[in-house]
N, CA, C and O atoms as a GROMACS GRO file, in nm:
protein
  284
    1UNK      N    1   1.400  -0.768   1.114
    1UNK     CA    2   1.286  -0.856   1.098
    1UNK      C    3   1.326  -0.996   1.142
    1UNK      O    4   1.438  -1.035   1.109
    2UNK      N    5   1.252  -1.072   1.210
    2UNK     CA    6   1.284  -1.196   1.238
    2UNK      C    7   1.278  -1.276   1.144
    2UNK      O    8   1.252  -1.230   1.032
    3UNK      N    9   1.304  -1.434   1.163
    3UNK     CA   10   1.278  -1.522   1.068
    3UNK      C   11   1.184  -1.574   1.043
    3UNK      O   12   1.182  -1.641   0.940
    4UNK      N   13   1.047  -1.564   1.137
    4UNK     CA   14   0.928  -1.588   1.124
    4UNK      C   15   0.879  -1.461   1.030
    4UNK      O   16   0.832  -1.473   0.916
    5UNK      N   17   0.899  -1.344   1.098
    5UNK     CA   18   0.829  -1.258   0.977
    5UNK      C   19   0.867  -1.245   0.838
    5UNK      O   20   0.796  -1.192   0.753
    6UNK      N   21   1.043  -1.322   0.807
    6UNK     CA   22   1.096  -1.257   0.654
    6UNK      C   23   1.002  -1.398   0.621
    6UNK      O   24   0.921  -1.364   0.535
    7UNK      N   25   0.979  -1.549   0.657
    7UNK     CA   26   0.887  -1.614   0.620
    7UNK      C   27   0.732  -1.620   0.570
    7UNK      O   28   0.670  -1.677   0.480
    8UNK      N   29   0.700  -1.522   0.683
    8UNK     CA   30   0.547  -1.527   0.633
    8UNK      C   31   0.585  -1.365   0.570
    8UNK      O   32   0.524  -1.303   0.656
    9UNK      N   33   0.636  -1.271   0.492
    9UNK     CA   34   0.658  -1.186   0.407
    9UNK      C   35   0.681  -1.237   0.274
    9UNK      O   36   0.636  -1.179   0.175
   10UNK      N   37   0.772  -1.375   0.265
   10UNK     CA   38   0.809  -1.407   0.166
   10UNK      C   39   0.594  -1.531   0.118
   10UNK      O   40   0.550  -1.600   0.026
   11UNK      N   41   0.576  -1.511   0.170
   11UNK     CA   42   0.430  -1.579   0.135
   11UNK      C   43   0.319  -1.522   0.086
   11UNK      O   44   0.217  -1.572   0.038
   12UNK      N   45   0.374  -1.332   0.115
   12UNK     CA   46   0.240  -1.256   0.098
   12UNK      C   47   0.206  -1.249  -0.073
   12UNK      O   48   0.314  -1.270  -0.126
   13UNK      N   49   0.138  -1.236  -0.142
   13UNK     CA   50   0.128  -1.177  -0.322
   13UNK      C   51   0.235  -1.071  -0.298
   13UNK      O   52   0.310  -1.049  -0.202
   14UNK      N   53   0.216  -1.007  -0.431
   14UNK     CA   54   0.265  -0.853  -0.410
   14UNK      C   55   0.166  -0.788  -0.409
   14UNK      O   56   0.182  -0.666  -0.398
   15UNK      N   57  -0.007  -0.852  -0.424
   15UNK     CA   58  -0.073  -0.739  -0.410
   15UNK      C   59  -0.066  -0.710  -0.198
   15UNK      O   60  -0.032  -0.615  -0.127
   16UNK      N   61  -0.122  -0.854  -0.168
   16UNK     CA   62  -0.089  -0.866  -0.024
   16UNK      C   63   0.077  -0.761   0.042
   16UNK      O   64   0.071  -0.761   0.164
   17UNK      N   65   0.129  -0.729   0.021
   17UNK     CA   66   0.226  -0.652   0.000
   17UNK      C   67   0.200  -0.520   0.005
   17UNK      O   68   0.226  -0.437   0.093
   18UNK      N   69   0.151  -0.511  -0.091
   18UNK     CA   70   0.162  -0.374  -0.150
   18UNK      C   71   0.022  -0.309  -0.042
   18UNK      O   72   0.029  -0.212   0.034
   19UNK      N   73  -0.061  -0.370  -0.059
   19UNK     CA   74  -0.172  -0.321   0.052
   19UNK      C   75  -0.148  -0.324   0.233
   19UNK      O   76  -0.225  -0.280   0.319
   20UNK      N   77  -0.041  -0.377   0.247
   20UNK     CA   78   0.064  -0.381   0.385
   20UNK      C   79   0.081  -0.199   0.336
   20UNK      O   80  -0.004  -0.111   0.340
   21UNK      N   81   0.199  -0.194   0.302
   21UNK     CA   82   0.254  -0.051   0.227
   21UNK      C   83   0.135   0.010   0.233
   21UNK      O   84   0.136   0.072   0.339
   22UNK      N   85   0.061   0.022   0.194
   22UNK     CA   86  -0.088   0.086   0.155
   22UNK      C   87  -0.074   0.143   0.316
   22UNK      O   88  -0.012   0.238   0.365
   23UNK      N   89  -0.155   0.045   0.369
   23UNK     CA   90  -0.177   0.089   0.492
   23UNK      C   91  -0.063   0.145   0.583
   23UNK      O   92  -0.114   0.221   0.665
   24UNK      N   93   0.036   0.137   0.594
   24UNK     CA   94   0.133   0.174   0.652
   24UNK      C   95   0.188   0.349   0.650
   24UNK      O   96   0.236   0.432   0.728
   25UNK      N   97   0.144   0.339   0.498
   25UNK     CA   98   0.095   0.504   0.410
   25UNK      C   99   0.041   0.559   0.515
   25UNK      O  100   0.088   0.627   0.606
   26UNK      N  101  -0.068   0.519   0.489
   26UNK     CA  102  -0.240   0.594   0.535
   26UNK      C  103  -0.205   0.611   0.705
   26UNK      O  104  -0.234   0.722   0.748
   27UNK      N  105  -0.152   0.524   0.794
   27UNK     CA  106  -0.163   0.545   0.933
   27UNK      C  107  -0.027   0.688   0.910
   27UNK      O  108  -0.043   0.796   0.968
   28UNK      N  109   0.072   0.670   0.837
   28UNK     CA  110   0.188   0.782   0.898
   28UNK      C  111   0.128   0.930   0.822
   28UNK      O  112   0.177   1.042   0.838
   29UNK      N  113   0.012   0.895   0.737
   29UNK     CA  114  -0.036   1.026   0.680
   29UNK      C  115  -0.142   1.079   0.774
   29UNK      O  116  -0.155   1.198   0.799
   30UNK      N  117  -0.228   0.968   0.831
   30UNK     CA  118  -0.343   1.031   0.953
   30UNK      C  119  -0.241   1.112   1.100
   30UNK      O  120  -0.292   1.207   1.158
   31UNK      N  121  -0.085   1.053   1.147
   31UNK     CA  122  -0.074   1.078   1.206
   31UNK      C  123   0.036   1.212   1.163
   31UNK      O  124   0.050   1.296   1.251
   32UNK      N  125   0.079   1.224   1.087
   32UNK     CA  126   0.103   1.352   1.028
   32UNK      C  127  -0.035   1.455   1.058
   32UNK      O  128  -0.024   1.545   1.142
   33UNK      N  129  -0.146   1.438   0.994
   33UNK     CA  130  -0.241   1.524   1.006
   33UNK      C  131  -0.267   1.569   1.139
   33UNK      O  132  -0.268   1.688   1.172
   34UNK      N  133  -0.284   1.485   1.203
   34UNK     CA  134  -0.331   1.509   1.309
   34UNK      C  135  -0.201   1.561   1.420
   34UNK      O  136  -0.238   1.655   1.491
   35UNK      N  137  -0.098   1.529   1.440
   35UNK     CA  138  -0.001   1.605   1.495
   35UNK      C  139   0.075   1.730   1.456
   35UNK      O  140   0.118   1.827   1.518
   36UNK      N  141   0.075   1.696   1.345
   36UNK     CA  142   0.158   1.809   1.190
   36UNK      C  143   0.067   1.857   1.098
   36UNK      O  144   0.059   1.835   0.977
   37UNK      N  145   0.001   1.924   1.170
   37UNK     CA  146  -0.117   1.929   0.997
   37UNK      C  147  -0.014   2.110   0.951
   37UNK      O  148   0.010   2.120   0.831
   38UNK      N  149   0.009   2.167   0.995
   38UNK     CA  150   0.097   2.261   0.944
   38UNK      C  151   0.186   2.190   0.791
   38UNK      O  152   0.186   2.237   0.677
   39UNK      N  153   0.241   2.091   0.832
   39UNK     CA  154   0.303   2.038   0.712
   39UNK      C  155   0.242   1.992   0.580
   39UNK      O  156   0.282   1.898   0.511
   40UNK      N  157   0.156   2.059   0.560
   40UNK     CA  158   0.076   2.030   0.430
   40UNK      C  159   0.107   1.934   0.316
   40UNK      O  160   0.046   1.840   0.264
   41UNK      N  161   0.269   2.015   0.287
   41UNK     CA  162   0.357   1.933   0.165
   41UNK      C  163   0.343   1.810   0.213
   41UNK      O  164   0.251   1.734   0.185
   42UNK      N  165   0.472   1.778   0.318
   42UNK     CA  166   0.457   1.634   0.394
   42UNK      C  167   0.350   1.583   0.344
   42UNK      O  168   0.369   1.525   0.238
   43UNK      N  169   0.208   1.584   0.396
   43UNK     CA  170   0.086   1.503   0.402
   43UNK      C  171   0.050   1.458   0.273
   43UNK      O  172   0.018   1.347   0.231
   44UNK      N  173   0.065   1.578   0.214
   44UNK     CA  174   0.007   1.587   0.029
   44UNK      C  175   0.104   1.446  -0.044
   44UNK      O  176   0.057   1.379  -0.136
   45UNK      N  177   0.221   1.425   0.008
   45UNK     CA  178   0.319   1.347  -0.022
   45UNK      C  179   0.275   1.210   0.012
   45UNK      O  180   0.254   1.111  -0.059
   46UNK      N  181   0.268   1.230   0.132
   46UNK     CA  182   0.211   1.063   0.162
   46UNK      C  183   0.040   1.038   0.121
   46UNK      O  184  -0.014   0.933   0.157
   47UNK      N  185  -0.036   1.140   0.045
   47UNK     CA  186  -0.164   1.110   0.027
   47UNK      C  187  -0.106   1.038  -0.127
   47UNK      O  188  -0.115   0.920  -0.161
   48UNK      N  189  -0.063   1.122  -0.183
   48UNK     CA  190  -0.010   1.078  -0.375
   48UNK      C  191   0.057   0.946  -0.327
   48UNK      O  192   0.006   0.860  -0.399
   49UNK      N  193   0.132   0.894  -0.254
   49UNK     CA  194   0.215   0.762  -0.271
   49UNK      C  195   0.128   0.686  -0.229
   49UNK      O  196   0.126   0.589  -0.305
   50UNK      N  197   0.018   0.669  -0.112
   50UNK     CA  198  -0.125   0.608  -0.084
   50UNK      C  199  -0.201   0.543  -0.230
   50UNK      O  200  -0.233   0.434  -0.277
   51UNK      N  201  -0.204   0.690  -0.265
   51UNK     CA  202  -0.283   0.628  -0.407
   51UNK      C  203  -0.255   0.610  -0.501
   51UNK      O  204  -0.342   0.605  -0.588
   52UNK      N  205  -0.131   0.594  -0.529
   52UNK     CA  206  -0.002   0.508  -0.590
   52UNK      C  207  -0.043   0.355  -0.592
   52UNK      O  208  -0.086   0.260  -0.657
   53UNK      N  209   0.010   0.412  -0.452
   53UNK     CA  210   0.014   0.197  -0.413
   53UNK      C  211  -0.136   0.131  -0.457
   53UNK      O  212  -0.166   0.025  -0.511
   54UNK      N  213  -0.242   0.283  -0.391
   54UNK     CA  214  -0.385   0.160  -0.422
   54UNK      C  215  -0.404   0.138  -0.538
   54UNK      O  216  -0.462   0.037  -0.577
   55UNK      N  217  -0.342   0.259  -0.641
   55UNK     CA  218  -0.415   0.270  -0.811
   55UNK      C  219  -0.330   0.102  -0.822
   55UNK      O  220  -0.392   0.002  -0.857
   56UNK      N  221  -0.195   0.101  -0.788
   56UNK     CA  222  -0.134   0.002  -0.847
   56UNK      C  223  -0.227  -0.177  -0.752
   56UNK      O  224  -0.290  -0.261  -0.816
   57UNK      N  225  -0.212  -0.180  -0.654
   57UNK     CA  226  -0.343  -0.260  -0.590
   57UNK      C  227  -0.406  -0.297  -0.733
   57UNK      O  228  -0.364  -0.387  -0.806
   58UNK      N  229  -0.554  -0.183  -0.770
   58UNK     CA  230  -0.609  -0.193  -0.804
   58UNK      C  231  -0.572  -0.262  -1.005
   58UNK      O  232  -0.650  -0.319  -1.081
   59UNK      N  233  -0.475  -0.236  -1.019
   59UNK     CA  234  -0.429  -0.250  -1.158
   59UNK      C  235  -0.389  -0.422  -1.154
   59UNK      O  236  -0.399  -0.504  -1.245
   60UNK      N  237  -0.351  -0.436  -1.044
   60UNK     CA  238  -0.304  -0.573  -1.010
   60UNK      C  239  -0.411  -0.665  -0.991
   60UNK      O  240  -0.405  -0.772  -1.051
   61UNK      N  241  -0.513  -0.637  -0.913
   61UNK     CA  242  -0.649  -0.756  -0.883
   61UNK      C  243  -0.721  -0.745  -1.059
   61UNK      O  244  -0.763  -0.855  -1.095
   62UNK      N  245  -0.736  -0.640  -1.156
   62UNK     CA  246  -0.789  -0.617  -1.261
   62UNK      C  247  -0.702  -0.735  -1.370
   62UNK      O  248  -0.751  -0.830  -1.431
   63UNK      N  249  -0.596  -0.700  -1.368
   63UNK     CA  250  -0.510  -0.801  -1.427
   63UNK      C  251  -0.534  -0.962  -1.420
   63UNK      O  252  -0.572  -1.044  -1.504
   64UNK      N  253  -0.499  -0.969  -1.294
   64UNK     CA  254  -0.561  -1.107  -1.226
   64UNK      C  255  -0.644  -1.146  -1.283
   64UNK      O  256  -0.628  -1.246  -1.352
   65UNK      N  257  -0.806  -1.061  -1.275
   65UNK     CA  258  -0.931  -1.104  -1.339
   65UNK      C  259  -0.905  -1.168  -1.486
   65UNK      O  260  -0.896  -1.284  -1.524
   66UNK      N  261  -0.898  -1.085  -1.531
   66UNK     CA  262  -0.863  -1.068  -1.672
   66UNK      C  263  -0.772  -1.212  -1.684
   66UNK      O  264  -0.828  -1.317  -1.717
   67UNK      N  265  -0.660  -1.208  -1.661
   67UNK     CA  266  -0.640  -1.362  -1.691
   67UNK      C  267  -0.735  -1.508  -1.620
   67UNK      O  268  -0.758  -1.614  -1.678
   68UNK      N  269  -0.769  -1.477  -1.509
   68UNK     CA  270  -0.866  -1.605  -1.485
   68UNK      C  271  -0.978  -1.645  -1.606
   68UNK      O  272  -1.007  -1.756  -1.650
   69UNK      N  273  -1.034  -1.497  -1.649
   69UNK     CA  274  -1.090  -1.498  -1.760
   69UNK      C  275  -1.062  -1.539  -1.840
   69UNK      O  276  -1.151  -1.588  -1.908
   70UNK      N  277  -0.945  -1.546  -1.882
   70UNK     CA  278  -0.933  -1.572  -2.005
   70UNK      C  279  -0.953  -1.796  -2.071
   70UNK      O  280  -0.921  -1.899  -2.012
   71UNK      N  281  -1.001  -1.778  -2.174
   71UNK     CA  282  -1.009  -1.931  -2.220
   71UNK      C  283  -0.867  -2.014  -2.213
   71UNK      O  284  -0.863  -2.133  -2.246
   0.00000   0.00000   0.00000
């Protein structure tokens, strides 16, 4: 990684992060399917860590709320 990218990496949230990862998931799981769809396991693997990352995403922006909320 260069020094421009460990820079603007070190700037992202961790949700910003984690939704990088997210997506990074989802493209090596579409291209599994679509080249490898024989590999079922494989795919099934990268679908569960996908929605890993998003459940956790999603646990993270909820959190967030929740404290802006708060008094």
């Amino acid at each position: 990684m260069t020094e421009s990218g460990q820079q603007q990496q070190q700037q992202l949230s961790p949700a910003q992060r984690l939704a990088r990862a997210s997506t990074a998931i989802r493209e090596v799981q579409n291209w599994m399917e679509l080249n490898y769809p024989q590999h079922g396991q494989d795919i099934q693997m990268l679908r569960e860590a996908g929605d890993l990352v998003t459940g956790e995403i999603h646990r993270m922006q909820q959190q967030q709320q929740r404290g802006a909320q708060a008094p």
